[in-house]
N, C-alpha and C positions, 0 to 999 in steps of 0.2 A: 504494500500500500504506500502510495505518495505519503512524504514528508505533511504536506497541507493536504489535506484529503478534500478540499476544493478544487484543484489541479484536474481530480475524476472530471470534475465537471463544469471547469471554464476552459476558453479558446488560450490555446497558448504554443508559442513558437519553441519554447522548453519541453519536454516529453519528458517526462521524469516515470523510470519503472523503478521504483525502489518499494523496500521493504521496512518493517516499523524500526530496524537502527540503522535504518542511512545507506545500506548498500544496494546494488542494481545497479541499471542504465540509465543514461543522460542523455537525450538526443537533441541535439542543438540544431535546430531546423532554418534556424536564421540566416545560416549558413546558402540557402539557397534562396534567395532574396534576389532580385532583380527590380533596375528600374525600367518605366516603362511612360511617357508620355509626363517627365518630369516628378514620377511618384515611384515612391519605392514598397513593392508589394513582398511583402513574406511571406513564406510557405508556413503555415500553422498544423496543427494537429486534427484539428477537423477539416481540413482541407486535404488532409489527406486521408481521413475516415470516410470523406465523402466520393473518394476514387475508389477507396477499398470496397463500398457498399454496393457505386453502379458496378463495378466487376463479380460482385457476389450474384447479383441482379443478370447480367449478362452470366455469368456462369450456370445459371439454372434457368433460365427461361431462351434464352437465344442460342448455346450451344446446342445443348440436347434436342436435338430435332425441329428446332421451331415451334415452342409449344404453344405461344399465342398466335399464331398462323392457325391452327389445328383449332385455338377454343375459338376463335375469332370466326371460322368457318365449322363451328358445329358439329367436329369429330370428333368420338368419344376416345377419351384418355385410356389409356390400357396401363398397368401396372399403376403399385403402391407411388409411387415418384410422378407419377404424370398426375394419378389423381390427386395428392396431398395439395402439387404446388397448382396444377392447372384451375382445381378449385376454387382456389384465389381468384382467379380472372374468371369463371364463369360467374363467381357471387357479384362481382364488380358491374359486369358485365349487365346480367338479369335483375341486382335488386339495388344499383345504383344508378347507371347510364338510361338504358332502355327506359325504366320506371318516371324519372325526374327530366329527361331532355329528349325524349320521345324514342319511339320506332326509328322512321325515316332519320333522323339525324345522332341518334348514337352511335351509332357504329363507325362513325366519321372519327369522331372523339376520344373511342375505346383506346388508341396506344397513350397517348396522354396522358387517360385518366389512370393504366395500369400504370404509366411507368411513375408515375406521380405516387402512386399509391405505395409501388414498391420502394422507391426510393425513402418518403417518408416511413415505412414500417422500417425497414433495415437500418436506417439512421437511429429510431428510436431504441430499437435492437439492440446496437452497439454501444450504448450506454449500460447493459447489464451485465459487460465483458471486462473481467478485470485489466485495467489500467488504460483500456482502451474511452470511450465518452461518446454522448451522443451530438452530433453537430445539429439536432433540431431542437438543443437548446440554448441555441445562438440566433437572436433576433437576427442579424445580419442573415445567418439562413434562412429561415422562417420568411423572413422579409420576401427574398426570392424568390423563393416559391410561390409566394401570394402574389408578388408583381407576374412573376409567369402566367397564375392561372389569370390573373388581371387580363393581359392583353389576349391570352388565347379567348376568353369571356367577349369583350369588347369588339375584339378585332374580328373572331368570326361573325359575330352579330351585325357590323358593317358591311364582312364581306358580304352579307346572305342577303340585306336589306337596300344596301347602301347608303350614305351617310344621312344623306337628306332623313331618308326615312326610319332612320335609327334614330335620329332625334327627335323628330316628327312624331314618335312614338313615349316621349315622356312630356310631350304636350296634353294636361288634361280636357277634357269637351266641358267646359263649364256650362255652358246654356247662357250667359250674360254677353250683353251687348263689348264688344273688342275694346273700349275705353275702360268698361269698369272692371272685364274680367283679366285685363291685363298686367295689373301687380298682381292677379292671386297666380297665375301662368309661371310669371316669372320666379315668386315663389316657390314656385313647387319646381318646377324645371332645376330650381336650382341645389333646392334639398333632395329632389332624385339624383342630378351629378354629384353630388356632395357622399350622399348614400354610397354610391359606387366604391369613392375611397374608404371610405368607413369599412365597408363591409370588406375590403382586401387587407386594412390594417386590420381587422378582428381576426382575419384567417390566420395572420402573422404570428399573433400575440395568444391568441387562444393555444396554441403549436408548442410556441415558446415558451408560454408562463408553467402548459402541464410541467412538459417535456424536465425544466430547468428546476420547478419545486419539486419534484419527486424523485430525481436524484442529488439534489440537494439534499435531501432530509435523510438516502444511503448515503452520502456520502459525510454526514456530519456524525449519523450512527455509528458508522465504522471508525471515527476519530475518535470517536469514547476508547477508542482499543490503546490508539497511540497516547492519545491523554493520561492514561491508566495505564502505562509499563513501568511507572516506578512507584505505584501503589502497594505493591508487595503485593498483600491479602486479598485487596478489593482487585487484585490484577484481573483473577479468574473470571469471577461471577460478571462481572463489567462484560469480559470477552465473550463469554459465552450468550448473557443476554442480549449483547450487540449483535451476534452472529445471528442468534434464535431472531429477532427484529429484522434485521438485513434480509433472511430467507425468508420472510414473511410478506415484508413487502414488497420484496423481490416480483413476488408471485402475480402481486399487485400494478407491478409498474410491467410486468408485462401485458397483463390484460390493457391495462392504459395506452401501453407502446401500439397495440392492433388497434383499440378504441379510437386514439386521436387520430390514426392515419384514416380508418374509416372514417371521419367526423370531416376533417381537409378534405379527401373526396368528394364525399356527399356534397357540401355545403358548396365544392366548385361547379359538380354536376347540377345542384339544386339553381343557382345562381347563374350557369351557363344555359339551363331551361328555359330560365324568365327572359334572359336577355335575345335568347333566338325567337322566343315565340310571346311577346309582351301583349295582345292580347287575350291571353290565360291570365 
């Protein structure tokens, strides 16, 4: 366990694999820093959790046969390995896509939404791996991903309508003559575009607040250990009830880690519905 057992769980160009008296590995990551357009970017630790995940991602769905091609096209999965993982994207597929942004235009949507989906679950994943952290408890990621589903949100709904008529579309019908219903138009026209950003910083921070409190509170558990190695007496019982705690919620934060990844889908497929088809 890290020295600071917050280390588990913030962005850091240090990677520290160490054990509770100081020994282990030191990875100095800073070391591969480059500038770029006057800015100097550093390679951090979730920056590269988040390389490790999309290859985990491609290592189970893209090598082995194409298996979102096969669920995509309604072939049924044969062996324990095709059903466990492919069942992931049929559930995606049938009780998020189709259901919230229709027939005719889910299926356009489906690699997005899977790979969205996988990406966040295995992100949240890798915070339950010793010394490794999850990068979707970095607003800066979170952020991303919300800006992603942002424009894919928006920007198909332009392409589909065109722009005139994508705005034309958050124009309400009041019934009143064009002088008087004109503050109430512009009102609301304006707290609809305002909505929009809202609802992409919610995706962000909803992602982020789980993601970052609940391995926060493993990761302050587990400090009671270090805290307590020169307790003598109370060294044990500390240890052991921190451990008993730690596997408990463990258990917890992974139900969380599948929950909030399903929750970011949903709520871009739910959001991507309205905006393709506004009057629903």
């Amino acid at each position: 366990m890290a020295a600071n057992p917050l280390e588990h769980v913030l962005d850091t160009s240090h990677w520290h694999f160490t054990d509770a008296i100081g020994g282990g590995i030191h990875l100095n990551l800073s070391v591969a820093s480059f500038k770029l357009f006057g800015h100097t970017f550093v390679l951090t630790k979730f920056m590269v959790l988040e390389v490790i995940a999309a290859l985990i991602i491609i290592g189970i769905y893209v090598w082995p046969g194409r298996m979102a091609w096969r669920v995509r096209n309604s072939n049924v999965p044969r062996g324990k390995f095709q059903n466990a993982f492919e069942g992931v994207l049929t559930f995606i597929r049938d009780q998020v896509a189709r259901p919230y942004i229709g027939e005719h235009d889910a299926d356009r949507f489906l690699p997005f939404l899977w790979t969205l989906f996988l990406f966040v679950l295995v992100c949240n994943l890798l915070g339950l791996v010793p010394f490794l952290g999850s990068p979707t408890a970095s607003l800066g990621v979170t952020g991303a991903l919300a800006v992603c589903s942002f424009f894919v949100i928006h920007g198909s709904a332009i392409a589909k309508m065109g722009l005139g008529h994508y705005m034309k579309a958050h124009v309400p019908d009041t019934g009143l003559p064009i002088l008087a219903a004109l503050p109430l138009i512009v009102m609301i026209v304006g707290i609809e575009l305002l909505g929009h950003f809202i609802k992409t910083f919610v995706l962000a921070v909803r992602l982020f607040a789980n993601m970052l409190g609940g391995h926060t509170v493993l990761a302050v558990i587990l400090g009671f250990i270090t805290m307590s190695k020169h307790a003598e007496v109370m060294f044990y019982p500390i240890t052991v009830g921190s451990v008993v705690g730690v596997l408990a919620l463990s258990f917890l934060e992974l139900f969380v880690g599948f929950l909030q990844a399903y929750i970011f889908v949903f709520l871009t497929a739910l959001f991507l519905g309205s905006a393709l088809h506004p009057e629903h």
